[in-house]
N, C-alpha and C positions, 0 to 999 in steps of 0.2 A: 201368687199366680204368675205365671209363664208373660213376657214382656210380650207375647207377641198375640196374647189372647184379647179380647176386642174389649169394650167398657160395658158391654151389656155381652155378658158371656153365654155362647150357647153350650152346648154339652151332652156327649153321646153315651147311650146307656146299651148295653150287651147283658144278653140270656141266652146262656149255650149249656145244653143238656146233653145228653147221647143222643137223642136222632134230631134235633134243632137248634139254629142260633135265629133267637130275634132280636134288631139294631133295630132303636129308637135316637132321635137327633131331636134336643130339645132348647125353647131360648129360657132365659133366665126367667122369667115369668111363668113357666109351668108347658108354655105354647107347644104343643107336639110339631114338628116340623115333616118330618119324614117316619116312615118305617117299614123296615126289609127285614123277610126272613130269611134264612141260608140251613146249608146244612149243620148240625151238630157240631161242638170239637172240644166236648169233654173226654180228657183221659188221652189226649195225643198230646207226646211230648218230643216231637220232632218240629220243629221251631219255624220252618222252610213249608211243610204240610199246615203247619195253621196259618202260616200268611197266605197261601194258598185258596184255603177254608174263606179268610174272614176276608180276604180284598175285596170280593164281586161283591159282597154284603154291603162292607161299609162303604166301597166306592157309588152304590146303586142309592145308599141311604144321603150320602154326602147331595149326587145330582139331585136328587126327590129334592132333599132340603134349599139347592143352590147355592152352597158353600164348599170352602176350601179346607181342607185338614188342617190348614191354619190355625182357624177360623173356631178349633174347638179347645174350649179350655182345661175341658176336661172328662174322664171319660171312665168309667164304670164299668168293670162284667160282675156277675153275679156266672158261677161259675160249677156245675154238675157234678164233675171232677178230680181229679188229685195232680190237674197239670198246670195250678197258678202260676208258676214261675217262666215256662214256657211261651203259657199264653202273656204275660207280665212282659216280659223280652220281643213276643213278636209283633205285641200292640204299639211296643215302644218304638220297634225298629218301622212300622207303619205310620207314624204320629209320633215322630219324634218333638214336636213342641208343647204336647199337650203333657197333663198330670194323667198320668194312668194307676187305676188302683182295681185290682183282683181281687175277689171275694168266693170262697166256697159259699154255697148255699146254704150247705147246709150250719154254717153258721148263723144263720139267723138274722144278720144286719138287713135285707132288704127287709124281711119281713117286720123285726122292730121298728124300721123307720114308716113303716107302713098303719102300722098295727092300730094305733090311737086316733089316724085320721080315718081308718075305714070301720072301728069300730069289731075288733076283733080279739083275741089275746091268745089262739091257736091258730096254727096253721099247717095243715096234714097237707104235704107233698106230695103228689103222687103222679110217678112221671114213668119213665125207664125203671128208676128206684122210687125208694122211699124214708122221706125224713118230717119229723114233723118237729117244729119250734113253736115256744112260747114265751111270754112276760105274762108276770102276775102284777096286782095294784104295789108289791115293794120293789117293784123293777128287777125281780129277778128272772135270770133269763133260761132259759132250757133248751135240750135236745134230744129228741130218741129216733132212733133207726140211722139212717147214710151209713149202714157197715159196707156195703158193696155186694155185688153179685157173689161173689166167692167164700163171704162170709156169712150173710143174711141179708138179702133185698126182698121177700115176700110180701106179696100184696103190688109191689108194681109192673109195669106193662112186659117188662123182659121177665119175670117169673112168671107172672098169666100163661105168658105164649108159650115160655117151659113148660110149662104144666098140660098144654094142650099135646105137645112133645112128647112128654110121659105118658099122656094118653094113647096118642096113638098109637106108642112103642107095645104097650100093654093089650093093645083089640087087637093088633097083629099077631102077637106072639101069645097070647091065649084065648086067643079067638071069643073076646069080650063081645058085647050085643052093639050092634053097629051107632056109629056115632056121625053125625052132620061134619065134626070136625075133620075128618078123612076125606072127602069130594072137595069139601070147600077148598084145604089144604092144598091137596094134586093140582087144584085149579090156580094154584097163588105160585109167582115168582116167590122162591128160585125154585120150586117142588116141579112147576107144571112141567118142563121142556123131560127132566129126568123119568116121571112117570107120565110119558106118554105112552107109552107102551101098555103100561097097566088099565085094557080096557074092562076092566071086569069089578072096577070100582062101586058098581051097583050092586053086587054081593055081599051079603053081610061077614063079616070076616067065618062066623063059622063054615059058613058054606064055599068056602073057597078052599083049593085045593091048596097043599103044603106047596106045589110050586110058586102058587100063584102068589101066596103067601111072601115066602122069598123072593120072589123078582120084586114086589113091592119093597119089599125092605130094602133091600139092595138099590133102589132106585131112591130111596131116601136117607138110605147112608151117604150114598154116592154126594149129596147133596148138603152133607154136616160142615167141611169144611168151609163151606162160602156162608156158618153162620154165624154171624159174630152177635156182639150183646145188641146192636142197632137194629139188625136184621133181624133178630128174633123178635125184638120187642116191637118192630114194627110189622108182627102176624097178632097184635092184639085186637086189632076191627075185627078179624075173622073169630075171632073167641065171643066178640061180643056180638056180631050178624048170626051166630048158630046159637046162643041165647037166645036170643027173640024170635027164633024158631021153636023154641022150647026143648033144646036140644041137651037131656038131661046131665051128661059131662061139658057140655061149656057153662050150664048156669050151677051146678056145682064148685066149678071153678070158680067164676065169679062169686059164687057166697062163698068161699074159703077165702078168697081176697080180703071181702069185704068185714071178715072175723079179724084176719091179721092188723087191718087196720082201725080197725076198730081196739084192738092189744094197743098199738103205736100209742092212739089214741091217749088211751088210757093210763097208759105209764107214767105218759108227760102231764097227764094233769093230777097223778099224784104228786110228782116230784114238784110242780109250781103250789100244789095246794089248792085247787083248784075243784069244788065241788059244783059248780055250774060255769064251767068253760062257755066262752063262744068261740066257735071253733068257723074256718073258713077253709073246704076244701078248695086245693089247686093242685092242679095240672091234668094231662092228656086221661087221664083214668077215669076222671069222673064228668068227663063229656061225653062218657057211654050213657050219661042222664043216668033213671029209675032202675037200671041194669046193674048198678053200683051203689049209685044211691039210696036206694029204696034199701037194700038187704045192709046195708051202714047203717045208717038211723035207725030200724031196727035192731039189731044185733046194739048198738050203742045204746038206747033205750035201758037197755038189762043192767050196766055197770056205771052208766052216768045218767040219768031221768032227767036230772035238773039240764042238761047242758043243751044249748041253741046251736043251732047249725045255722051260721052267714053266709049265703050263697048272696057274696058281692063281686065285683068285678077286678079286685084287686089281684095281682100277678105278679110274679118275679121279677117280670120287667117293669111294673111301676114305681118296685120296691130299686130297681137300680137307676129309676132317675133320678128319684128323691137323693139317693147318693150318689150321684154325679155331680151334681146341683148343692150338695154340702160340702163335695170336696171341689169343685169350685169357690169355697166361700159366702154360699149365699145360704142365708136362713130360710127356713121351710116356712112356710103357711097355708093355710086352709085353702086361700085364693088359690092357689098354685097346684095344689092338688084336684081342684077342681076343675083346672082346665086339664091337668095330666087324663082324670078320667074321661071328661070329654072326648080325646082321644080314641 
């Protein structure tokens, strides 16, 4: 441990996905001190842009806590990404006194150190992307999905909203039976300003003329550019507000989600061996609730019967205090997790 770190060490924990970073600041005893969210900064490898990103975070988490970057001995991301080394360098160059250690997610480490205190031995990711990890009772450890957008991410929030994408492109251009997901859409940054003009959105696509057709598309190309994987993936509230309209292509969508991940599911608990998993969904996908859920557990019912779903409260970010707090040197216990969830 670093000379300048205190005799009762505190230690700060990071979870940065594509559209969020949340900082956690905790003392050696489990105590949660502070916590700030920011924006994302997985996948940026410009060094100058994540000190950027992560200052207002950790400076907002540091005041909360009333401590100095001194004052941390050591410090944890759990990490969305493929930019450890960048983020590694610009945590470093921020907290130069402290132990700083990087972790992909979807390696599994937060969730192993998690797994035994919260009572779970899956854990289906489902965020931006999607990854799901496990330990079986011989400690072996597993992975399936994290391939990335460009290779296969189905089933999480930046495919949904693709998929809502597709749709629309398809009621436009063959004049399909009108959908919730087109109004809601035009009304969402960054769509709304470009189709303002388009007042004729109350029409069902067939009934609209090939002009009017066209200036809506054009008003939505116009509009491709400003979309990157964050932006998209954050149009999946509106896939999930036009489900509960019962709006038959967004709750399509959503059951084809909740099929893939249910695949995810399933791969990993052949490869662990695993014929009654407890499995614990996490992240932004399945705080659509019953919208997600519901058509999961079913669809999972048909390929695994035996297996429990733990809807507990553990999270990436608990899974990176626990390892902050071992690479500080201190041993984990029950106690200690206890107060983390208190948190």
């Amino acid at each position: 441990m670093k000379s300048s770190a205190c005799e009762m060490p505190y230690v700060c924990a990071f979870d940065s996905g594509g559209s969020k970073t949340f900082c956690w600041i905790a003392a050696a005893d489990g105590t949660i001190l502070a916590r700030q969210t920011g924006i994302g900064a997985a996948n940026i490898h410009d060094e100058e842009i994540l000190k950027g990103i992560l200052t207002p975070t950790l400076q907002a988490t540091l005041k909360e806590a009333k401590l100095q970057e001194s004052q941390l001995a050591a410090v944890n991301v759990c990490l969305g990404g493929l930019n450890e080394k960048a983020m590694q360098n610009a945590l470093q160059n921020l907290l130069p006194e402290s132990r700083i250690q990087v972790i992909r997610e979807s390696s599994g480490e937060a969730i192993f150190a998690g797994a035994a205190f919260w009572g779970f031995n899956i854990a289906l990711m489902a965020g931006t992307g999607v990854v799901a990890v496990g330990i079986n009772s011989a400690g072996r450890k597993c992975s399936i999905g994290g391939w990335g957008p460009l290779m296969y991410d189905l089933g999480g929030g930046f495919a949904i909203a693709q998929q809502a994408l597709h749709v629309l492109a398809e009621t436009i251009d063959f004049r399909l039976a009108p959908t919730l997901l087109l109004p809601a859409l035009a009304r969402t940054a960054p769509f709304a300003q470009a189709l303002e003009p388009c007042q004729f959105l109350d029409k069902a696509p067939a009934d609209m003329s090939y002009e009017e057709r066209l200036t809506l598309k054009n008003g939505i190309k116009s509009v491709l550019p400003q979309l990157d994987r964050r932006t998209v993936a954050g149009l999946f509230p509106i896939v999930c507000e036009c489900a509960k309209q019962k709006d038959p292509a967004a709750q399509q969508i959503l059951e084809h989600a909740s099929e893939i991940l249910v695949k995810v599911t399933n791969a990993l608990a052949v490869d662990l061996e695993l014929t009654a998993p407890k499995i614990t969904p996490i992240g932004g996908i399945f705080k659509a609730g019953e919208l997600v859920s519901q058509p999961y557990q079913l669809a999972l019912r048909k390929v695994l019967p035996k297996a429990e779903l733990v809807f507990c409260d553990f999270t990436q970010i608990h899974g990176s205090v626990l390892l902050a707090l071992q690479l500080a040197g201190l041993p984990l216990s029950a106690a200690q997790v206890a107060k983390i969830r208190r948190a």
